[in-house]
ZATI-126752 format. One record per residue: y, x, z of N, C-alpha, C, O, CB in turn. Coordinates in steps of 0.02 Angstrom, whole numbers, padded with zeros to 5 digits, always signed. Atoms other than C-alpha are relative to their C-alpha. Last residue first. Glycine has a CB too. Example, Ala and Ser with C-alpha at 12.3 -4.5 7.8 and 13.67 -1.06 7.14 Angstrom:
BEGIN
-00059-00042-00003-00053+00684+00357+00055-00039+00037+00110-00014+00045+00023+00020-00071/-00059+00045+00000-00225+00615+00390+00060+00045+00000+00059+00097+00033+00001-00050+00062/
# end
This chain:
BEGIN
-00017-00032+00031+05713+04740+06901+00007+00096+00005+00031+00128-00042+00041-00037-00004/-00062-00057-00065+05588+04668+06973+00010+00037-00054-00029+00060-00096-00034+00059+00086/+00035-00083+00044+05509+04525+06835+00052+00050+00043+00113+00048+00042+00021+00012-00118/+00054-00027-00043+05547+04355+06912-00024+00081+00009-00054+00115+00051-00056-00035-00025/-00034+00000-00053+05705+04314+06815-00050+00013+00058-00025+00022+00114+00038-00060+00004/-00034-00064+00011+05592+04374+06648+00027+00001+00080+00008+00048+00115+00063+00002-00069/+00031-00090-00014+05471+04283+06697+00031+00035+00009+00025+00078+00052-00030+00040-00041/+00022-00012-00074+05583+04115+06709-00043+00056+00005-00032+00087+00058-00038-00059+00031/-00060-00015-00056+05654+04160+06561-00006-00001+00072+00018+00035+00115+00051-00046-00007/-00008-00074-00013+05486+04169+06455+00057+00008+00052+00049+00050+00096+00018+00042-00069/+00057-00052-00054+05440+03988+06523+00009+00080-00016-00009+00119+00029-00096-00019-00019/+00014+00006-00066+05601+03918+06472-00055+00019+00051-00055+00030+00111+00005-00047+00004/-00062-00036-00016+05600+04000+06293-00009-00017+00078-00039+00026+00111+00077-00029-00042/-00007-00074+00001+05461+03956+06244+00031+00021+00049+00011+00049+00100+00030+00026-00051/+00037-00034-00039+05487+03778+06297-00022+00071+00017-00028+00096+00073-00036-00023-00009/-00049+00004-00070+05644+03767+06186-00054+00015+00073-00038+00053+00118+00040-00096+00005/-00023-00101-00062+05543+03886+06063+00030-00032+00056+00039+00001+00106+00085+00080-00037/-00048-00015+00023+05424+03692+06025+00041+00051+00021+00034+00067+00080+00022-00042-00004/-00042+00010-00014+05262+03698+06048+00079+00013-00023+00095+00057-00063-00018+00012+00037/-00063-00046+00040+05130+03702+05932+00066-00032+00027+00097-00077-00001-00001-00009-00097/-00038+00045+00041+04993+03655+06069+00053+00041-00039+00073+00097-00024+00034-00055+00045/+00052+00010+00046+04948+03736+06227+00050-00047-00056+00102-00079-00047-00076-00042+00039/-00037+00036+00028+05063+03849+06344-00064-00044-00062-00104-00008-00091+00067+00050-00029/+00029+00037+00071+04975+03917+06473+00037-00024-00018+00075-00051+00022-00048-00044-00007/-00043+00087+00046+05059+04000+06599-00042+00008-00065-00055+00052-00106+00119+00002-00030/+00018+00058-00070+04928+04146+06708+00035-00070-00041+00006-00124-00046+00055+00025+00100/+00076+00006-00050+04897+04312+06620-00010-00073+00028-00061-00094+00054+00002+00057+00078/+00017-00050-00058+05074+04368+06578-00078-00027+00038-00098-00022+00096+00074-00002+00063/-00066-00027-00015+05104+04199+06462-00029+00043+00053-00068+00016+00093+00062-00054+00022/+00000-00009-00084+04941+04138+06387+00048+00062+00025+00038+00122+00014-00085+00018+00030/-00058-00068-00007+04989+04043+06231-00021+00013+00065-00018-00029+00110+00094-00014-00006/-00010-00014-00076+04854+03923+06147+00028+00060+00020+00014+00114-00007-00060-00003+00035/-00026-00063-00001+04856+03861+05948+00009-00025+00091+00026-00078+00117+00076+00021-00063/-00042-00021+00009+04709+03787+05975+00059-00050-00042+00056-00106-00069-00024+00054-00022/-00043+00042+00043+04605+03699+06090+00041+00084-00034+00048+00137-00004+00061-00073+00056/+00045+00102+00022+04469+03706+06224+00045+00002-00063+00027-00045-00098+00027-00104+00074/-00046+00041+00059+04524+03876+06330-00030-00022-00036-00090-00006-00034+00045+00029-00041/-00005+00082+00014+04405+03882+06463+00032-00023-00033+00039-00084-00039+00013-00037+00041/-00070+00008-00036+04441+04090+06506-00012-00084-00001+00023-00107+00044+00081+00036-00049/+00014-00011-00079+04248+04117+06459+00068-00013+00045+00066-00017+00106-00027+00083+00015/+00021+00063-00021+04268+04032+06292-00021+00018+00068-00053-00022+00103-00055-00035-00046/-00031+00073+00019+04416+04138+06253-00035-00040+00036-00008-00075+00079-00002-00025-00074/-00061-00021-00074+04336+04305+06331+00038-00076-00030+00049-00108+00021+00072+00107-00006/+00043-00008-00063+04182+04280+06208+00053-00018+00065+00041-00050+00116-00034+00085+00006/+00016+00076-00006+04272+04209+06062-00023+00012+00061-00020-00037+00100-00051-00040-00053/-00054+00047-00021+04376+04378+06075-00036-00076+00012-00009-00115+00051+00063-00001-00062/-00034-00017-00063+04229+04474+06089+00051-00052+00014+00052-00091+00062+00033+00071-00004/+00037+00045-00072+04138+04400+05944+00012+00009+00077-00015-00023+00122-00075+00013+00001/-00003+00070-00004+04284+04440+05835-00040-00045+00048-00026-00096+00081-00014-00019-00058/-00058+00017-00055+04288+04640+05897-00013-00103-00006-00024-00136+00045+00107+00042-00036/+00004-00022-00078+04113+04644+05847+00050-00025+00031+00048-00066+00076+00000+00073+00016/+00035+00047-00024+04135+04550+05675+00008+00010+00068+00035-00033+00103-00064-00001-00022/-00037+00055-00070+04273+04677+05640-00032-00057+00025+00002-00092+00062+00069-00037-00019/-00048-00068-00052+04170+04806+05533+00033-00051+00065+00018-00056+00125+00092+00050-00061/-00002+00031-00103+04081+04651+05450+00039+00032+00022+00088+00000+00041-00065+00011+00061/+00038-00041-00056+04031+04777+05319-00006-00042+00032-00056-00047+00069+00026+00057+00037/+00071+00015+00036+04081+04641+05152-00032+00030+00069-00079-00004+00090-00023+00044-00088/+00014+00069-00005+04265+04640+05243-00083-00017-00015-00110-00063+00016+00050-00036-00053/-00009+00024-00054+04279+04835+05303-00015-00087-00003-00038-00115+00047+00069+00023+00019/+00056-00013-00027+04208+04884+05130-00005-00008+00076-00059-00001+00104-00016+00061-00020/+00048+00020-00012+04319+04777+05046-00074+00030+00028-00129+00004+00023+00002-00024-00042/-00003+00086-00025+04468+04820+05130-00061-00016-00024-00098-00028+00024+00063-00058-00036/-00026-00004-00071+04444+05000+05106-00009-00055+00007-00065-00068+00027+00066+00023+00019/+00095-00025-00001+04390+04992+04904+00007-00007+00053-00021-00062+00054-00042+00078-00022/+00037+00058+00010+04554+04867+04896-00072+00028+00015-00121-00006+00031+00012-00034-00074/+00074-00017+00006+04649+04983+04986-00035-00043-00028-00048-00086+00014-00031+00011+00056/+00088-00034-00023+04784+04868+05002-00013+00061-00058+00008+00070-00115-00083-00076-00013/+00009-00084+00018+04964+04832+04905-00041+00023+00038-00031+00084+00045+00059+00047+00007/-00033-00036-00054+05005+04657+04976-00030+00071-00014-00051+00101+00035-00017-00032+00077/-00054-00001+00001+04967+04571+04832+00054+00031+00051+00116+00034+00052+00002-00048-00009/-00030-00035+00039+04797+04666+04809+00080-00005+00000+00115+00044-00015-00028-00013-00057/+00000-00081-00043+04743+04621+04989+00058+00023-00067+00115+00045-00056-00106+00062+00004/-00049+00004-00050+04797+04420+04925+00003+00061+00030+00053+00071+00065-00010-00051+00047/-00058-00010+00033+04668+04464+04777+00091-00003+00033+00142+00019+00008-00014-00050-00049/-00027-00070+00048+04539+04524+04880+00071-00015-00041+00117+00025-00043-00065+00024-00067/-00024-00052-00037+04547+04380+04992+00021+00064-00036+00075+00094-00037-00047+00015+00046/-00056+00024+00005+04522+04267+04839+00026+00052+00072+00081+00080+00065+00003-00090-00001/-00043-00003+00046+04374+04360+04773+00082-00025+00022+00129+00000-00008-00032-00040-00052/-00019-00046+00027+04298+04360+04928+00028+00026-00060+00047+00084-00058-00028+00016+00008/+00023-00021+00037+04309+04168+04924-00003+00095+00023+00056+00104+00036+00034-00033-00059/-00023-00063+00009+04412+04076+05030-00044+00042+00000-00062+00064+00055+00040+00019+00038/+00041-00036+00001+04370+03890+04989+00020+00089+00007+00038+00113-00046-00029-00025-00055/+00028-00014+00052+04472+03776+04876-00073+00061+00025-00117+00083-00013+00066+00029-00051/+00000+00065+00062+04569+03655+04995-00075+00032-00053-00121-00004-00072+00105+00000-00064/+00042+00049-00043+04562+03768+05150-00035-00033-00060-00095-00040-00069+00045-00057+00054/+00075-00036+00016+04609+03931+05021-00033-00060+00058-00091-00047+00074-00011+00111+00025/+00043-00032+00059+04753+03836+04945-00080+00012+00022-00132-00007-00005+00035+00077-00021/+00039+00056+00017+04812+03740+05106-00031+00010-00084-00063-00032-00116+00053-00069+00010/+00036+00016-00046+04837+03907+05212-00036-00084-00041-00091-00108-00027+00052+00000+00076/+00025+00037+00055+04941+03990+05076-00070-00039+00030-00121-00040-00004-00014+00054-00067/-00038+00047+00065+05090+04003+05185-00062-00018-00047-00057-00071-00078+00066+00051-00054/-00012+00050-00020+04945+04050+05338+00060-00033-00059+00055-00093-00071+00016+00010+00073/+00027+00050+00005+04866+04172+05247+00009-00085+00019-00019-00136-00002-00037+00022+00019/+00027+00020+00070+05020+04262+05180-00067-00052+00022-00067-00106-00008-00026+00077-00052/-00044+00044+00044+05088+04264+05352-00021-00011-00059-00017-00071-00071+00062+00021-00009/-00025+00050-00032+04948+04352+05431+00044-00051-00001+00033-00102+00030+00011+00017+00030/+00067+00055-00005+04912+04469+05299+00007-00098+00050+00007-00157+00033-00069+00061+00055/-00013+00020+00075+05090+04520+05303-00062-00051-00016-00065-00111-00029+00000+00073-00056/-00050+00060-00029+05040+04525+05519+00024-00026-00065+00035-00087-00064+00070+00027+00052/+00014+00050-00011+04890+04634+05484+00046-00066+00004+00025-00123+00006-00027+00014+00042/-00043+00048+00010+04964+04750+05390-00025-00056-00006-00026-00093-00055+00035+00008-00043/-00079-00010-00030+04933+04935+05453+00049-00065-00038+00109-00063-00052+00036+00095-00028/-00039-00054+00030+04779+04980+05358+00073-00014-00007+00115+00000-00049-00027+00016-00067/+00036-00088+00007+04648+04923+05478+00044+00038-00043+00041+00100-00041-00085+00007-00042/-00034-00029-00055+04759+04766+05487+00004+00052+00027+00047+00082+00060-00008-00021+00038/-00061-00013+00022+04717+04705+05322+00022+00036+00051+00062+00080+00035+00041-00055-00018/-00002-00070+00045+04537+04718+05387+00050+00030-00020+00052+00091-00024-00025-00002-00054/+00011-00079-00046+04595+04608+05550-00003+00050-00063+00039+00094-00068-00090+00007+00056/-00060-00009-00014+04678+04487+05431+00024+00042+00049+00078+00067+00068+00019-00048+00009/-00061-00053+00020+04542+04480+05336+00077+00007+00022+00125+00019-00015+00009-00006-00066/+00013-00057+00017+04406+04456+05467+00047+00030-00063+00057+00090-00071-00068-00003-00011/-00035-00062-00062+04519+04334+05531-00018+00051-00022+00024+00096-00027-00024+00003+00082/-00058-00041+00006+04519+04236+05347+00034+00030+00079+00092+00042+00094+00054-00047-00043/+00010-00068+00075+04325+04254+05334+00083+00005+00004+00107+00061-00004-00043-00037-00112/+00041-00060-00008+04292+04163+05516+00033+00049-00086+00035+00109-00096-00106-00031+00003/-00056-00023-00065+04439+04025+05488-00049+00072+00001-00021+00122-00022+00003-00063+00097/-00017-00059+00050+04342+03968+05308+00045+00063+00060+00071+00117+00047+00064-00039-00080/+00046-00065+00043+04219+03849+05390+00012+00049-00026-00030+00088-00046-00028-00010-00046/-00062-00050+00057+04352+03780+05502-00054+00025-00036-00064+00085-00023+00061+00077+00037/-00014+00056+00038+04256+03634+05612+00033+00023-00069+00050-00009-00119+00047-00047+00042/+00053+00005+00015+04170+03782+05703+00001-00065-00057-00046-00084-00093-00039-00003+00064/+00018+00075-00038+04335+03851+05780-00069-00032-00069-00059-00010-00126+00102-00071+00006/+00003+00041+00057+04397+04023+05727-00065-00062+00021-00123-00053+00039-00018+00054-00071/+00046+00024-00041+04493+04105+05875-00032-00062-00060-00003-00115-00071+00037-00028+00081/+00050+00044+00052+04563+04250+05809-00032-00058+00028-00079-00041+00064-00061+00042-00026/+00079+00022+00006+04680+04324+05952-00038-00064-00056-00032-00125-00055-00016-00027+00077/+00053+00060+00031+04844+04372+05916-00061-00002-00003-00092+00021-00051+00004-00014-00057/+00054-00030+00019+04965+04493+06037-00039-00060-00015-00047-00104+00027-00029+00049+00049/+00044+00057+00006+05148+04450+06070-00084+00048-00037-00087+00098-00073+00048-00071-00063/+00039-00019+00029+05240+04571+06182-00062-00059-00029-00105-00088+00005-00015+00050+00040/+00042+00035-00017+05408+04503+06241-00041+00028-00052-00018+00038-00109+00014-00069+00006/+00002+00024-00030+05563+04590+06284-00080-00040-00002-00104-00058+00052+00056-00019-00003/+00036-00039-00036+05598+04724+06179-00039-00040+00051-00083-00007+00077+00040+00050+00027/-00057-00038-00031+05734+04641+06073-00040+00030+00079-00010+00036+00132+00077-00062+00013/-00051-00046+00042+05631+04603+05923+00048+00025+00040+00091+00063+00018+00036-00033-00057/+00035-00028+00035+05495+04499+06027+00038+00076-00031+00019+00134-00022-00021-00053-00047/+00053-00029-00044+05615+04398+06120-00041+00061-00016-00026+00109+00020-00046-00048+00010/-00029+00006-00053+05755+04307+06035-00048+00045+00040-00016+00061+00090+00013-00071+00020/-00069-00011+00007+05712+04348+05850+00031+00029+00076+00059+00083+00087+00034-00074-00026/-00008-00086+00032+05528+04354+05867+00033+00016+00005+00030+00073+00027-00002+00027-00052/+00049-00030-00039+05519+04178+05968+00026+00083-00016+00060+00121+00018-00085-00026-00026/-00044+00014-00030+05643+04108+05828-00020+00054+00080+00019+00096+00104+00003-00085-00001/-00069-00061-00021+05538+04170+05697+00052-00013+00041+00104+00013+00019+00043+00022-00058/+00003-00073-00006+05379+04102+05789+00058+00025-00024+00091+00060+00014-00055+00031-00034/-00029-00035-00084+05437+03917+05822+00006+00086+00005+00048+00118+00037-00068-00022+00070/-00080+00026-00015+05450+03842+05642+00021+00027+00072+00077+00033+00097+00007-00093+00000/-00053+00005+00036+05319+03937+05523+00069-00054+00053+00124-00067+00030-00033-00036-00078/-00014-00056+00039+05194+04005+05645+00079+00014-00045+00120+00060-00046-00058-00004-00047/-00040-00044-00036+05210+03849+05757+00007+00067-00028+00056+00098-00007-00024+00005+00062/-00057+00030-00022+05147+03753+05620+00050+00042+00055+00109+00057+00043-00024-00065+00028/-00047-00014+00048+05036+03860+05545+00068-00023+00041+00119+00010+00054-00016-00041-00074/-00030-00070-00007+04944+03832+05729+00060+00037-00065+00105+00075-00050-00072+00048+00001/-00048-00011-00039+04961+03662+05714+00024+00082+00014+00077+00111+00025-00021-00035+00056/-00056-00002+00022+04865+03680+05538+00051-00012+00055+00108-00009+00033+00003-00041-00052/-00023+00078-00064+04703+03737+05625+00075+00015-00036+00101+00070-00039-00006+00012+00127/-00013+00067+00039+04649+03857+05463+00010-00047+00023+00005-00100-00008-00037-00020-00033/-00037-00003+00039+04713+04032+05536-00023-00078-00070+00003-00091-00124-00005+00085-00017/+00056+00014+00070+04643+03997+05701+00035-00016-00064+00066-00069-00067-00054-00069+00012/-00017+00031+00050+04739+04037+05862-00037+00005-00046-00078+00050-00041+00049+00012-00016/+00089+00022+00009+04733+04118+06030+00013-00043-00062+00062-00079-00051-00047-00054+00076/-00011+00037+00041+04923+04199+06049-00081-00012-00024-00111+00030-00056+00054+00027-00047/+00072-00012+00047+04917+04315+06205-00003-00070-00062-00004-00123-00030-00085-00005+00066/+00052+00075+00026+05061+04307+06260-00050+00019-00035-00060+00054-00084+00034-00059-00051/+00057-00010+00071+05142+04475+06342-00022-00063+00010-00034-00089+00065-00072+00064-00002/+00039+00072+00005+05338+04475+06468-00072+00012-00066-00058+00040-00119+00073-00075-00032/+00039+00020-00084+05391+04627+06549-00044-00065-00024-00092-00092+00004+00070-00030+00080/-00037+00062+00012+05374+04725+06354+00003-00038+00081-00048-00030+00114-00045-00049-00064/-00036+00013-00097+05315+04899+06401+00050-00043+00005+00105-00033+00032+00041+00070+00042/+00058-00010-00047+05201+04915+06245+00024-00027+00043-00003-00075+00070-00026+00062+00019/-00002-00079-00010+05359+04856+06132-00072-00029+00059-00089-00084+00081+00098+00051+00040/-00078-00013-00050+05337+04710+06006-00027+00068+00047-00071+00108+00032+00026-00088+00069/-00052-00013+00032+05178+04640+05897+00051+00004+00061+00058-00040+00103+00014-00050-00058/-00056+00006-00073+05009+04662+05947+00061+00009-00040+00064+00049-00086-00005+00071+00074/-00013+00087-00013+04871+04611+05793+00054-00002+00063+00068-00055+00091-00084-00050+00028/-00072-00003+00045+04875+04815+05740+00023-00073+00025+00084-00084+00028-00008+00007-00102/-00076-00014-00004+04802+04896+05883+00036-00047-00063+00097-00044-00073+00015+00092-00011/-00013+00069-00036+04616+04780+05854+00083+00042+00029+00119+00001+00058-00078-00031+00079/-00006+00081-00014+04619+04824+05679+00047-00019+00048+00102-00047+00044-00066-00032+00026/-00065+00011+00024+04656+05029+05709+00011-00075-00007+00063-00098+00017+00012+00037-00066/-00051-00030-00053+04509+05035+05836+00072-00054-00028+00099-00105-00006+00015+00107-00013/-00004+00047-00052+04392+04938+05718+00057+00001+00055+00086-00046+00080-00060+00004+00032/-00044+00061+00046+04431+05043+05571+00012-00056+00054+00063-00092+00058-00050-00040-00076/-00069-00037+00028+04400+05211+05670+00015-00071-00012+00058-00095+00024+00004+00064-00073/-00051+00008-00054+04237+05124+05741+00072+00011+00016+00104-00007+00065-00020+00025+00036/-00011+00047-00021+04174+05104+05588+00035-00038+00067+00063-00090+00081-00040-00006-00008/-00074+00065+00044+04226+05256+05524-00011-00082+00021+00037-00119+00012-00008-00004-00116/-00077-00021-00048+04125+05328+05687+00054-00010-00054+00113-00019-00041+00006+00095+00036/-00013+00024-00074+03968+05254+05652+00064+00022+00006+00099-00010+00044-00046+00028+00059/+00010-00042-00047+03983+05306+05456-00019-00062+00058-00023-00122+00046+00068+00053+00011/-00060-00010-00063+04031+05168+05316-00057+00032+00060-00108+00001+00074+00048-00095+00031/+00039-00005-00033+03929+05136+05141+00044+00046+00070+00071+00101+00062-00060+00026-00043/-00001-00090-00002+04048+05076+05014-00040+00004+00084-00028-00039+00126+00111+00048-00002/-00024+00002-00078+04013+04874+04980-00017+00085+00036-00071+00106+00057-00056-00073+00048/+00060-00060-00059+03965+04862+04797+00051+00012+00066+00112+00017+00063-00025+00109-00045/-00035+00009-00079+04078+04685+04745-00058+00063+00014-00107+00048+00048-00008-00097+00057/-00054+00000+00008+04024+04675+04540+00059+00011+00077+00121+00011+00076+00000-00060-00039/-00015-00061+00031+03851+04728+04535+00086+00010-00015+00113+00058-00042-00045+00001-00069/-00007-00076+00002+03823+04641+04673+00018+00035-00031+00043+00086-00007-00032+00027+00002/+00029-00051-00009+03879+04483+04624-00001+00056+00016+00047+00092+00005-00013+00004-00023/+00025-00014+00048+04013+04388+04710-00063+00063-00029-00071+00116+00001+00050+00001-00018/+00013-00064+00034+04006+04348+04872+00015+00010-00069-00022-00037-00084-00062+00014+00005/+00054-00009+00059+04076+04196+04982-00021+00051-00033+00019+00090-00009+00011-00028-00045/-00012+00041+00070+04129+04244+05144-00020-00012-00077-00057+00028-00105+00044+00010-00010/-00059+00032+00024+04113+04335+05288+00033-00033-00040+00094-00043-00036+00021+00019-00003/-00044-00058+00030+03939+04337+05287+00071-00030+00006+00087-00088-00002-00019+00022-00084/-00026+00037+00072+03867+04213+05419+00036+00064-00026+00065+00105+00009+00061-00078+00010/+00064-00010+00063+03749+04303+05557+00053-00010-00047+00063+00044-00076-00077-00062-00010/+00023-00081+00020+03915+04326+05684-00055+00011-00043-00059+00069-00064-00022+00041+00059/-00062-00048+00037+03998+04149+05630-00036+00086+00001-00040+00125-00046+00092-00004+00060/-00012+00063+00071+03824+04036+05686+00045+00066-00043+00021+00104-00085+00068-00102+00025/+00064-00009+00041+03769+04149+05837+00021-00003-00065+00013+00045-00103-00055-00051+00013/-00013-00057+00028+03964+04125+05893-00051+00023-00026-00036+00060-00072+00024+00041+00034/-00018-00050+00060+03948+03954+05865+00009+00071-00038+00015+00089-00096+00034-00008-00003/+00055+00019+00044+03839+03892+05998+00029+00056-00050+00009+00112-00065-00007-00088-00027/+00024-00022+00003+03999+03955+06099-00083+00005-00039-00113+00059-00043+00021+00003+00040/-00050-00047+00004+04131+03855+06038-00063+00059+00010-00070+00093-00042+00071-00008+00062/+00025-00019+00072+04000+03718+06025+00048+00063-00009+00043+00082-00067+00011-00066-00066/+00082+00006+00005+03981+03710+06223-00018+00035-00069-00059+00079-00081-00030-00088-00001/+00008-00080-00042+04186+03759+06256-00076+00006-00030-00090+00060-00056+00005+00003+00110/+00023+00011-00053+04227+03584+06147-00040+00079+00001-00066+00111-00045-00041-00074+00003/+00092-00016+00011+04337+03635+06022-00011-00013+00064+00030-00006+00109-00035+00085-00025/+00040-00037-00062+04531+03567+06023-00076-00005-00025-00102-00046-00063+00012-00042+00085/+00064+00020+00018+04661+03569+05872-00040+00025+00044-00043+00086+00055-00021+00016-00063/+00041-00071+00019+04835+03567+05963-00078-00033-00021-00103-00086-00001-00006+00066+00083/+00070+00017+00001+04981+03449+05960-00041+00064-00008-00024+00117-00033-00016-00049-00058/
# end
């Protein structure tokens, strides 16, 4: 199954998510937000959007993985199809997976945990991030993900915490985020979790690796050797 947005409010939304702070605040005098260059912002942005690709550059097969870290099909394929995916594909040079944010308008908390999972990513651990939000995916739906509670999931993964929160309170990765919704809702994808195999197979839904698997193999047997 996959959680689908209609394309109309998909884009309404990006107005909506690019004004909204990333997430709740605490006072100022307790969250000051370190004052960031043009060109550290673009430093942090760089390193972000390199870190969300996982496997070799010159993989024959790349998915683009469109997904929203509070649509629980997407957990779903996180926790029962991806390490199988990783194992067979990913980890043996063969398949380049790269994750796109795609935070859907029904998720109120999806916008604050991409932007930390891009910030985490600015310092080389977006994908820890990436698993930690999705195992604790019915904590921060249930209760709200707070800048306080991001910060403390940076701390368990050994962050920058002054770094992280001056990339999360900045925005710093808003830009790249409204890009990806941009090129999402201009491709017509409607739903997550969505897989786009070398540009052209869609896979929608938290499929299962036996499909995986049969649409990477047929690439591969396509792919000149």
């Amino acid at each position: 199954m996959r959680h689908p947005i209609p394309l109309v409010a998909a884009a309404a939304a990006l107005l909506v998510f690019a004004a909204a702070p990333a997430c709740s605040q605490a006072p100022a005098a307790d969250l000051r937000t370190p004052t960031l260059s043009a060109v550290e912002r673009d430093s942090i942005a760089a390193r972000a959007e390199r870190s969300r690709s996982r496997g070799a550059e010159n993989a024959p097969v790349v998915i683009f993985e469109i997904s929203d870290f509070q649509c629980p099909f997407c957990r779903q394929f996180t926790e029962q199809t991806y390490p199988a995916l990783d194992s067979a594909y990913i980890q043996t040079g063969k398949v380049r997976l790269v994750f796109l944010p795609f935070p859907i308008p029904s998720h109120p908390e999806a916008w604050a945990a991409a932007e930390g999972a891009l910030c985490a990513g600015a310092q080389g651990k977006f994908w820890p991030m990436h698993d930690l939000l999705f195992q604790r995916q019915a904590e921060w739906s249930r209760d709200g993900l707070s800048q306080e509670q991001l910060e403390r999931y940076a701390g368990t993964l050994e962050l920058d915490l002054t770094a992280f929160r001056a990339c999360t309170l900045g925005d710093v990765v808003a830009p790249l985020l409204v890009g990806d919704l941009l090129r999402i809702a201009g491709a017509g994808i409607g739903g997550t979790p969505t897989f786009i195999l070398n540009g052209q197979h869609a896979l929608s839904g938290a499929q299962p690796f036996s499909e995986f698997q049969r649409q990477i193999d047929a690439l591969l047997a396509a792919t000149p050797k």
